[in-house]
N, C-alpha and C positions, 0 to 999 in steps of 0.2 A: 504493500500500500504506500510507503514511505514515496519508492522508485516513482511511484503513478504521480505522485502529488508533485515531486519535483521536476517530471514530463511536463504536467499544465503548467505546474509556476514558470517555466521557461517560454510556452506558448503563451502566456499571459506577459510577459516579459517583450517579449518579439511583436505582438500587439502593440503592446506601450512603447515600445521605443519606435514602431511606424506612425500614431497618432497623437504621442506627445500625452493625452488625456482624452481620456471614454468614460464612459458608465459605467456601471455594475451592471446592468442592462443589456447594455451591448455587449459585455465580455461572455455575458451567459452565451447571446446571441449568435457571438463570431466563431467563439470553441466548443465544437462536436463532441462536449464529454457532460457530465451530470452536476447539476449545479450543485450538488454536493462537495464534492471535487474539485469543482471550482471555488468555491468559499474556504475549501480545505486551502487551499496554494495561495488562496490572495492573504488565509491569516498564515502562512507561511511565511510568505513576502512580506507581511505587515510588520512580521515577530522579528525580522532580520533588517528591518528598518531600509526597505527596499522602494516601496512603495509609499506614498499618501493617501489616505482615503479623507473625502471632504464630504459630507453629507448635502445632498443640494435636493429640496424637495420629498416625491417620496424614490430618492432614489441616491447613490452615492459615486463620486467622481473619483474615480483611480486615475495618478501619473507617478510615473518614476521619481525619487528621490534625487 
């Protein structure tokens, strides 16, 4: 499970570093895997002080640190 998580955190990574800042929304949207999985690797990336998360509405803004 560990391996999976740091698979998306890196496709979530490759995302942000083409768009600079997206959604939460959108990241579900773009990566073909389970939003579980994916909240897994974004608090992965969050815990590793990789990314920002800014809450905007009902939804929250991910960009790279």
């Amino acid at each position: 499970m560990i391996t999976e998580i740091g698979i998306v955190a890196g496709e979530i990574w490759d995302l942000l570093e083409k768009s600079k800042e997206t959604s939460l929304k959108n990241i579900i949207k773009k990566i073909d895997k389970s939003p579980k999985l994916i909240f897994m690797s974004i608090g992965w990336l969050a815990r590793e002080g990789h990314i920002i998360l800014k809450k905007e509405n009902n939804d929250y803004k991910v960009c790279l640190r």
